[in-house]
C-alpha positions as CSV (number, residue, x, y, z in Angstrom):
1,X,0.0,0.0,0.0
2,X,1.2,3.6,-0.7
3,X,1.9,5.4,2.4
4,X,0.4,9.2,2.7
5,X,4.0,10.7,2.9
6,X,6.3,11.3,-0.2
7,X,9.7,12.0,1.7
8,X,12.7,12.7,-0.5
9,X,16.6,12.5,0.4
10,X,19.0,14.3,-1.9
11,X,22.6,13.4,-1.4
12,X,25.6,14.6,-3.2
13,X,28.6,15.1,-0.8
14,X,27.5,12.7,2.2
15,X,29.6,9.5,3.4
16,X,27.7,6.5,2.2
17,X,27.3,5.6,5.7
18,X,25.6,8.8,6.4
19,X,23.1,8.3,3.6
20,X,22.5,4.5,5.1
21,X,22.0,5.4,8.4
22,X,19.4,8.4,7.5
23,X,17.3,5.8,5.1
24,X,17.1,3.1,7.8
25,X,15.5,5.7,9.9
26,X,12.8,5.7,8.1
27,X,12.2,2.1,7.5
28,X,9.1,1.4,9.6
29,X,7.9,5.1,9.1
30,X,4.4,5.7,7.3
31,X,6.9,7.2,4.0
32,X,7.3,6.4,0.6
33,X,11.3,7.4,0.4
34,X,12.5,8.8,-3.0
35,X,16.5,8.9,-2.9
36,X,17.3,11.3,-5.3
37,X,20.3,12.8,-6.6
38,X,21.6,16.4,-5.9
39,X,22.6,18.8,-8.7
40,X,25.7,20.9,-7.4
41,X,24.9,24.5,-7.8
42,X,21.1,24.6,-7.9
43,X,20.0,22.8,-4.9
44,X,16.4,24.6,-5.4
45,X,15.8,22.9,-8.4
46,X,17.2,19.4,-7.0
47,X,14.5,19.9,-4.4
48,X,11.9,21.1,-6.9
49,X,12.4,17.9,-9.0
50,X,12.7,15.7,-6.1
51,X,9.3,17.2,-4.6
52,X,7.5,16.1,-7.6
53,X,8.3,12.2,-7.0
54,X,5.4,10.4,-6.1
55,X,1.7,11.6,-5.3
56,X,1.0,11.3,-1.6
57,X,-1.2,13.9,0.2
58,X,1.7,15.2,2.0
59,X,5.4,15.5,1.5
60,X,8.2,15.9,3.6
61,X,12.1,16.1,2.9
62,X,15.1,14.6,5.0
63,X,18.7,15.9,5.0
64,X,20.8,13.0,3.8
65,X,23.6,13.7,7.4
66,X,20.5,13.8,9.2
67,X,18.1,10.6,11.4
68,X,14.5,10.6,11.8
69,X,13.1,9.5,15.4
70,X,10.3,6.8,15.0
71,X,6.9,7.9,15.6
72,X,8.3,11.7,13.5
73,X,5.9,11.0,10.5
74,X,2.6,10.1,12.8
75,X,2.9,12.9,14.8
76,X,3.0,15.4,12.4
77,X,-0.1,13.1,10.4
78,X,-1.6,13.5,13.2
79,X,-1.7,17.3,13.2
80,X,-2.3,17.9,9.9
81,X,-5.3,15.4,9.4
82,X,-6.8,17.2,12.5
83,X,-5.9,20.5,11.8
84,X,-7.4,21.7,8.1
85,X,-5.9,25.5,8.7
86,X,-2.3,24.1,9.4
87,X,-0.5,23.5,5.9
88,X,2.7,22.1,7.7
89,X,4.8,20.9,11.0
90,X,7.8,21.2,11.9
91,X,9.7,19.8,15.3
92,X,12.4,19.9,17.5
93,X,16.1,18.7,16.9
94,X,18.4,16.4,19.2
95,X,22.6,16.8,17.7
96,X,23.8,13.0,16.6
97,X,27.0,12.7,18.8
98,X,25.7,14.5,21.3
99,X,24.4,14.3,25.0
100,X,21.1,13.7,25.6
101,X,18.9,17.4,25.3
102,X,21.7,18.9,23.1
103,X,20.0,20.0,20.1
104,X,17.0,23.2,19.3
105,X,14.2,23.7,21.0
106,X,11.7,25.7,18.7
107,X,8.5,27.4,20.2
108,X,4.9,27.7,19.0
109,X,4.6,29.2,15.6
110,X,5.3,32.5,15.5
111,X,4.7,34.5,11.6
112,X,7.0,37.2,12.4
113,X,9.4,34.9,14.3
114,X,9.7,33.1,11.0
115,X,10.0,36.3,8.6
116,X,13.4,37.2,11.3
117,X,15.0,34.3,11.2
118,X,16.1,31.5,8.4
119,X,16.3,28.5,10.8
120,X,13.4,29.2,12.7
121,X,11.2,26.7,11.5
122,X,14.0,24.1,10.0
123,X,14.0,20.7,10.5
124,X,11.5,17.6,9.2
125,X,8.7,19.8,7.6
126,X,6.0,17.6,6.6
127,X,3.3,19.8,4.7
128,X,0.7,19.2,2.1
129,X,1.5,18.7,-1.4
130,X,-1.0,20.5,-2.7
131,X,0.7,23.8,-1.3
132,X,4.4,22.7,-2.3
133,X,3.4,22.0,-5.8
134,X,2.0,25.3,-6.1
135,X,5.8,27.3,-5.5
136,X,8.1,24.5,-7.6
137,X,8.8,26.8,-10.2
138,X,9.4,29.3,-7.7
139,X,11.5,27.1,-5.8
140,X,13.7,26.4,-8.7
141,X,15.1,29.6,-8.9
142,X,16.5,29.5,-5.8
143,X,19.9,28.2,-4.7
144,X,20.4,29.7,-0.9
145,X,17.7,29.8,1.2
146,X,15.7,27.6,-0.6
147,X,14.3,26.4,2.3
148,X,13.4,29.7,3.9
149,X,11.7,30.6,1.4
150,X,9.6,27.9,0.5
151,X,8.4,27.9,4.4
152,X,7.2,31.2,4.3
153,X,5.4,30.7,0.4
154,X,3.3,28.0,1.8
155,X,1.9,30.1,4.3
156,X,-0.3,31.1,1.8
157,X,-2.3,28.3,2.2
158,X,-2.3,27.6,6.1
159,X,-0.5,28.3,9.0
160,X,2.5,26.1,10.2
161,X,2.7,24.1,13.6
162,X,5.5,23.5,16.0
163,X,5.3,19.7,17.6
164,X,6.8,20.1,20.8
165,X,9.8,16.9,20.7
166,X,12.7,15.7,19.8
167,X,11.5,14.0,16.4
168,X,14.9,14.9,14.1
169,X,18.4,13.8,14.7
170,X,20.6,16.9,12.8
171,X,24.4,15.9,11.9
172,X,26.4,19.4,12.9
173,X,29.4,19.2,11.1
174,X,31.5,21.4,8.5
175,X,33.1,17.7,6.7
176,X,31.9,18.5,3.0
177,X,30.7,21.3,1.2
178,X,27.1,22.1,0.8
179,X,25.7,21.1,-2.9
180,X,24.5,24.7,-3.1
181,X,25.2,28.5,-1.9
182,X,24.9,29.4,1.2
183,X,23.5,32.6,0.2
184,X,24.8,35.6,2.6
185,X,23.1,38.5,3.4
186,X,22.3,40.1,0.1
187,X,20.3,36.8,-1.0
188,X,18.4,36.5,2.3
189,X,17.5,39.7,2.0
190,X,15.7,38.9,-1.7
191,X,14.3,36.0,0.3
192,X,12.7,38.3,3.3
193,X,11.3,40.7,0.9
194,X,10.0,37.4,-1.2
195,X,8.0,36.0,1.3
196,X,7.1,38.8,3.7
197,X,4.2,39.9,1.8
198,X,2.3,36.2,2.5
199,X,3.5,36.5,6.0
200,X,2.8,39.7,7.1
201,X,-1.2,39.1,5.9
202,X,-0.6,36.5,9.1
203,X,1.1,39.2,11.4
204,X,-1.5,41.7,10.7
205,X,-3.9,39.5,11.3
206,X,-2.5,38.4,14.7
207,X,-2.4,34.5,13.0
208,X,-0.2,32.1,15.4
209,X,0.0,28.8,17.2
């Protein structure tokens, strides 16, 4: 049976054992995983092509460093089956190597708290398709806050959520170079003034979690 999550994993620079390690976190998960290859340079439009695998209700996209904890997938299901006006989750982080509680704790979804800050709502989005599809062409053009950006476009459609736990294992390291840009201050300020219009219609509004 096809599960309701299209998850993709791009890789390009990762250890092998990385990339096998992150898959077999997903095993037993409720996923359909699509391992997909990275194009160097234009990570946006890796991501765009890689979002358009598969036809589940909701997608999702793992960092190929990075572990999923069991149970991830259902929790955020859970949300967004019961929760028509929330158009994606997103979770806390534990480090990999790391003592138990090192890691990010986000807070309840906050519009302008997102607009401020890049990383804000990083880590195991799971979001309805029908939203992503709507920005791939808008996400191809991007190579540098990609991700950023894309969070904030989907807010037209819905509000995101912040489940409270550890469901993400993120890989800190500086061993290989990104596939992509960075992008620096010049690019994330194309990418605030991008998405702030579809953000601030929630901060008017006083929209949050």
């Amino acid at each position: 049976m096809t599960n309701r999550i299209d998850v993709h994993v791009l890789h390009c620079y990762e250890p092998k054992e990385w990339v096998d390690a992150c898959l077999k976190s997903m095993l037993n998960e409720p996923v359909n995983v699509h391992l997909c290859d990275g194009i160097k340079g234009k990570v946006g439009l890796a991501r765009a092509n890689a979002f358009r695998k598969g036809d589940a209700e909701y997608v999702a996209f793992v960092d190929a460093d990075d572990e999923v904890v069991s149970g991830a997938f259902n929790a955020a299901l859970e949300v967004l089956d019961n929760k028509p006006s929330v158009v994606g989750t997103y979770c806390d982080v534990q480090l990999i190597d790391a003592p138990e509680g090192s890691g990010y704790i986000k807070a309840p979804w906050n519009p302008l708290t997102q607009l401020l800050h890049a990383s804000e709502v990083h880590h195991l989005h799971v979001m309805r398709r029908s939203a992503v599809d709507y920005w791939l062409d808008e996400l191809e053009k991007w190579d540098g806050y990609e991700e950023y950006v894309l969070m904030g476009l989907i807010t037209e459609f819905g509000t995101m959520h912040h489940i409270p736990h550890c469901w993400y294992r993120f890989r800190q390291h500086n061993a290989y170079p990104r596939a992509g840009g960075i992008g620096g201050t010049p690019m994330f300020m194309q990418a605030v003034a991008r998405v702030a219009p579809i953000l601030y219609k929630h901060i008017a509004s006083g929209t949050m979690q």
